[in-house]
C-alpha positions as CSV (number, residue, x, y, z in Angstrom):
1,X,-8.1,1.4,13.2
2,X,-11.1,0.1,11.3
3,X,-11.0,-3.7,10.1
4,X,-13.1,-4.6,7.0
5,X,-13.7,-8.4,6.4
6,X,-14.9,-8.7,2.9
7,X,-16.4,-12.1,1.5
8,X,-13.8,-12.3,-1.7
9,X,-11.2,-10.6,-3.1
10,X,-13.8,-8.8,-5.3
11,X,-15.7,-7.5,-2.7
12,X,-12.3,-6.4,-0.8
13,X,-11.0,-4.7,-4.4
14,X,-14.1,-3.1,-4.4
15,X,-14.6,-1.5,-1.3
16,X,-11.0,-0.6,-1.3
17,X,-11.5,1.4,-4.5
18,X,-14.6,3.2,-2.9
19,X,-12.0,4.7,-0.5
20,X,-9.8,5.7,-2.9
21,X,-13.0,7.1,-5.0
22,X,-14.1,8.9,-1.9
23,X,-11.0,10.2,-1.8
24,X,-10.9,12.0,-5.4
25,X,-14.4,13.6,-5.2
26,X,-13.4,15.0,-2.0
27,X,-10.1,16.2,-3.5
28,X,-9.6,15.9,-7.1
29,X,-6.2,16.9,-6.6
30,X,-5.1,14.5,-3.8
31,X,-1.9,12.4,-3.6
32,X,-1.8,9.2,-3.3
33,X,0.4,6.9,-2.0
34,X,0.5,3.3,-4.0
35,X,1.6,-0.1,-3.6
36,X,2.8,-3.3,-5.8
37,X,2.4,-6.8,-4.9
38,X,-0.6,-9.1,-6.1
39,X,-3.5,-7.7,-3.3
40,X,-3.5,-4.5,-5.2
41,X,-4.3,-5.3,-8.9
42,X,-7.9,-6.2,-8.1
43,X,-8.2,-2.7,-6.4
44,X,-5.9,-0.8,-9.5
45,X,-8.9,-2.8,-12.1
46,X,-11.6,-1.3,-9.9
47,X,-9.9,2.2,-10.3
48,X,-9.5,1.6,-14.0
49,X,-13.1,0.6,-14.8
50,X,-14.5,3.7,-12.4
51,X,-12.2,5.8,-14.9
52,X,-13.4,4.2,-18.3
53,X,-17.5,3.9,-17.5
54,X,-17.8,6.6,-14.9
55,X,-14.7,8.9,-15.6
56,X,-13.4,9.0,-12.3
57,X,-10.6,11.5,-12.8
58,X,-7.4,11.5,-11.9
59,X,-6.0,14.7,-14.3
60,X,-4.9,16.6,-10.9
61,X,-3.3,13.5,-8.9
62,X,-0.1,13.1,-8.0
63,X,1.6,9.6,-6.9
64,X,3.8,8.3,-5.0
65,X,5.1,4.5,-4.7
66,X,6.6,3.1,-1.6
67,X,9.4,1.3,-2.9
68,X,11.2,-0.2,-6.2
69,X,14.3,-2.6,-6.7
70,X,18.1,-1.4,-6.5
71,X,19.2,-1.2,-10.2
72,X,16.2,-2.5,-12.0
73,X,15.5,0.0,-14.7
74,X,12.3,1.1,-15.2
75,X,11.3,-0.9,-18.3
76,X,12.4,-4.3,-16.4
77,X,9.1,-6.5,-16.6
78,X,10.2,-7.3,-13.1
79,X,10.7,-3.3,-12.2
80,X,8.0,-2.1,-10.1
81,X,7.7,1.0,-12.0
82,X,6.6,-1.0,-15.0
83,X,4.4,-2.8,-12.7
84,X,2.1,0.6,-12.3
85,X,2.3,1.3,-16.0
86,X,0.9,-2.0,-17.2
87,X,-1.9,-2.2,-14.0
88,X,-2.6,0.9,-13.4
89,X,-1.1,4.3,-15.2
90,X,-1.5,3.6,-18.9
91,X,-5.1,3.0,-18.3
92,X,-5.8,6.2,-16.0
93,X,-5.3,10.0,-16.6
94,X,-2.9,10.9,-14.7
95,X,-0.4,13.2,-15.5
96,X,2.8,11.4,-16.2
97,X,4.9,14.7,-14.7
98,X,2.7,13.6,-11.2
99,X,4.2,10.3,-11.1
100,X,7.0,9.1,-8.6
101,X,8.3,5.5,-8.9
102,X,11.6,5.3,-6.6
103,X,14.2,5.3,-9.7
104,X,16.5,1.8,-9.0
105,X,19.1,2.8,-11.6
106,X,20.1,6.0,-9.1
107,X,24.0,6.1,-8.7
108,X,23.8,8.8,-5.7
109,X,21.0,6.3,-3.4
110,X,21.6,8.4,-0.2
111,X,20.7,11.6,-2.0
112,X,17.5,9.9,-4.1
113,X,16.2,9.2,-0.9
114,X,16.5,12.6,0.5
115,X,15.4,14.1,-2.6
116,X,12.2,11.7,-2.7
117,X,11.2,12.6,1.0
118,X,11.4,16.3,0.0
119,X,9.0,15.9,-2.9
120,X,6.6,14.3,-0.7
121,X,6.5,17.5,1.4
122,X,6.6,19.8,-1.6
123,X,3.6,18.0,-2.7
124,X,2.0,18.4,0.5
125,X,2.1,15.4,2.6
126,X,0.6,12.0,1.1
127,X,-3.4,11.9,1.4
128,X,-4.2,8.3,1.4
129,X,-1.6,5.7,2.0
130,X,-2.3,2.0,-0.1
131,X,-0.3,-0.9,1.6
132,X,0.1,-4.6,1.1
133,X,1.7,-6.8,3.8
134,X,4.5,-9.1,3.8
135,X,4.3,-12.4,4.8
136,X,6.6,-11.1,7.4
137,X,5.1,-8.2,8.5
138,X,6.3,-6.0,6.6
139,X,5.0,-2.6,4.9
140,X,6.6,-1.8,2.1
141,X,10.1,-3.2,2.0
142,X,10.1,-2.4,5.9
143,X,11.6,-5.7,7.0
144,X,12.0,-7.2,10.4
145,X,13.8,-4.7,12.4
146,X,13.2,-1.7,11.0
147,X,12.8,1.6,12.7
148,X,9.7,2.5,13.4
149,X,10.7,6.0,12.7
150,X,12.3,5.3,9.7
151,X,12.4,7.6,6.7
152,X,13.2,6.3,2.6
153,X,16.4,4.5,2.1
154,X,18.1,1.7,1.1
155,X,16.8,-1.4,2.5
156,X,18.5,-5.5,2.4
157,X,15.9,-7.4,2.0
158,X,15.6,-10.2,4.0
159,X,15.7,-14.0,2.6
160,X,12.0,-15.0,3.0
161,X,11.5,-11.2,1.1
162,X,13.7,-12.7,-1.7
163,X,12.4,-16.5,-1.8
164,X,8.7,-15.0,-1.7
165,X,9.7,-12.6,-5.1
166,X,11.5,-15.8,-6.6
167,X,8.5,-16.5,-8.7
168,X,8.6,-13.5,-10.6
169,X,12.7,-14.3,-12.0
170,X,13.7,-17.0,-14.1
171,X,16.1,-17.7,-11.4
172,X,17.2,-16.9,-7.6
173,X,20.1,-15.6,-8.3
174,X,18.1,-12.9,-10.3
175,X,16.1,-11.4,-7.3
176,X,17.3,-8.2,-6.5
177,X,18.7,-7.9,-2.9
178,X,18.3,-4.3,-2.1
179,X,15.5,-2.2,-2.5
180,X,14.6,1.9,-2.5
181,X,11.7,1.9,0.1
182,X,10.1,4.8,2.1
183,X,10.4,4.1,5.7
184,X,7.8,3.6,8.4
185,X,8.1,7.0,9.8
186,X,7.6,7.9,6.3
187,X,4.2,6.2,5.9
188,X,2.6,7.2,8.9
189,X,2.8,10.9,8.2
190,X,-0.1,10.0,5.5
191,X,-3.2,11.4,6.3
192,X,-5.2,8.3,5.9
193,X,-4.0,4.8,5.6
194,X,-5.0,1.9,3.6
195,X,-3.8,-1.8,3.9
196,X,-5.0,-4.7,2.2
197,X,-4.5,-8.5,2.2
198,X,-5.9,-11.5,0.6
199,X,-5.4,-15.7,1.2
200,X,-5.1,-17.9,3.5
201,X,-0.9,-17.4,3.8
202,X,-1.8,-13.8,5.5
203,X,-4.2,-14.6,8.3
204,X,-1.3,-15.3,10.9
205,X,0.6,-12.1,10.2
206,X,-2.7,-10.3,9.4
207,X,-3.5,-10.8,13.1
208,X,-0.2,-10.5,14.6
209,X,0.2,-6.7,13.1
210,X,-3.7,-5.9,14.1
211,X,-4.1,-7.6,17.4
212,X,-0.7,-8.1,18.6
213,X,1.9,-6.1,20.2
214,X,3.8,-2.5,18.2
215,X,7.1,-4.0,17.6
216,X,9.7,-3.4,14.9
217,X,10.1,-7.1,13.8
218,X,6.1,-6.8,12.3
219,X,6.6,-3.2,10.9
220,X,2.6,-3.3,10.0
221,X,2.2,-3.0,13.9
222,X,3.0,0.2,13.7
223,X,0.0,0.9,12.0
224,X,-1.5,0.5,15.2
225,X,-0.4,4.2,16.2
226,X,-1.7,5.6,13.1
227,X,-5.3,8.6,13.6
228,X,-7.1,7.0,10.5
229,X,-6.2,3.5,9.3
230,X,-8.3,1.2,7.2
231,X,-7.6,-2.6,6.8
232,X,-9.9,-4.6,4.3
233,X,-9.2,-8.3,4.2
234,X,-10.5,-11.5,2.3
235,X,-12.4,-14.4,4.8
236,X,-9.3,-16.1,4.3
237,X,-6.5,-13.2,5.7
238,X,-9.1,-12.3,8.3
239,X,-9.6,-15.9,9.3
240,X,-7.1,-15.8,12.6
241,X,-8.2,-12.6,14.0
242,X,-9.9,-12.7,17.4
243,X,-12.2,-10.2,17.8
244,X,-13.3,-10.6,13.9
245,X,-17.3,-10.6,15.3
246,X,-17.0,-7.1,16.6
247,X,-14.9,-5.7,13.4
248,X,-18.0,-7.2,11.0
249,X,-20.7,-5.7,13.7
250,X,-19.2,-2.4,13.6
251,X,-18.9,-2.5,9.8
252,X,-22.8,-3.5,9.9
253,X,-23.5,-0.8,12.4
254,X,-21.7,1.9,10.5
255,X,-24.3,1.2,7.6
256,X,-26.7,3.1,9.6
257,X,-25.0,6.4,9.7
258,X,-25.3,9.3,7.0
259,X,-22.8,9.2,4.0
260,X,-20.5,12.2,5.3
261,X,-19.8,10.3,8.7
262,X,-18.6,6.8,7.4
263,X,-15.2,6.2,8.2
264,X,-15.0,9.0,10.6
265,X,-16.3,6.4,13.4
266,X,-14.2,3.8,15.2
């Protein structure tokens, strides 16, 4: 597990998008695994503007999102499907027959979820794996208790999940309580992983997942256990983290080696 400490948000969007770019040059046709939440926009922009001024493709990608509300249809502001259209997929060229968003309106939920895991094997296995965290712990909608073998399903969020996403409804009583979300088995099948975090609010759980014990109430632990993990954080999530002056002296170190060998050292 590598551990990036980034001055600002920018500078955290930025590098994170020059994994992702790595990524597509290495393998224009790669699938990616995507996230929603707040961290991520910053990152999507990056990915946007690479596409605009430096036409970074992405004609031959396929996606895949970790999760999406229980009977939100797609076209719900709220939906996290129309979350990646407005901040990431309308701006991009991607292929809109490459695109999988969990689909919250399913009637047959146990069989969406077997279906989705299939087409994540058809496709190959997911390349890179994008990831948020919880204020919880949790990765994707992973909460407290979740296997750590876990595989997509439906998942009850938990009520600090559904006070946290509050903001976004008019009211609480509008804040979906079930959710489609790939498991943590799942996830750490990807080849390479990528979680971010930003603010203050994330430092304690930041650390706890990174430098704390692999436990199924902080499902980010698990990432622990994972061949090829990246984590880029902000001052401010990376602020509680105990061994932070060996994570930037690596980083610093790692400047010395030749392009092809960066990230390939731990």
């Amino acid at each position: 597990m590598e551990i990036i400490i980034a001055d600002t948000y920018e500078k955290l969007s930025a590098l994170g998008a020059d994994i992702i770019q790595r990524q597509l040059l290495r393998k224009p046709s790669s699938v990616l695994g995507l996230a929603t939440g707040s961290t991520p926009v910053g990152l999507y922009q990056e990915l946007v503007k690479r596409h605009r001024e430096h036409g970074l493709d992405f004609s031959k990608v396929t996606t895949f999102n970790l999760d999406e509300y229980l009977d939100l249809s797609p076209s719900h502001p709220q939906s996290y499907r129309y979350f990646m259209d407005h901040n990431l997929f309308n701006h991009i060229n991607v292929d809109a027959q490459n695109i999988h968003v969990p689909y919250g309106h399913t009637e047959e939920v146990d069989e969406f979820c077997d279906w989705y895991e299939e087409e994540i094997r058809r496709a190959g296995g997911i390349d890179i794996q994008l990831l948020g965290i919880g204020a919880d712990g949790h990765i994707a909608f992973n909460e407290p208790g979740s296997s750590l073998g876990s595989r997509t399903r439906l998942k009850t969020l938990t009520k600090q999940t559904i006070d946290d996403n509050a903001r976004f409804f008019d009211k609480n009583e509008e804040v979906p309580r079930f959710a489609i979300t790939m498991g943590v088995g799942t996830i750490l099948e990807a080849k390479e992983i990528l979680l971010v975090a930003n603010g203050a609010k994330k430092a304690a759980i930041v650390a706890e997942a990174i430098e704390g014990p692999i436990t199924a109430q902080v499902s980010a632990s698990a990432l622990q256990m994972h061949r090829h993990v990246t984590v880029i954080v902000d001052a401010e999530a990376g602020a509680m983290l105990k061994r932070a002056d060996y994570y930037k002296w690596v980083f610093e170190e790692k400047k010395r080696l030749v392009p092809r060998l960066v990230g390939k050292v731990t």
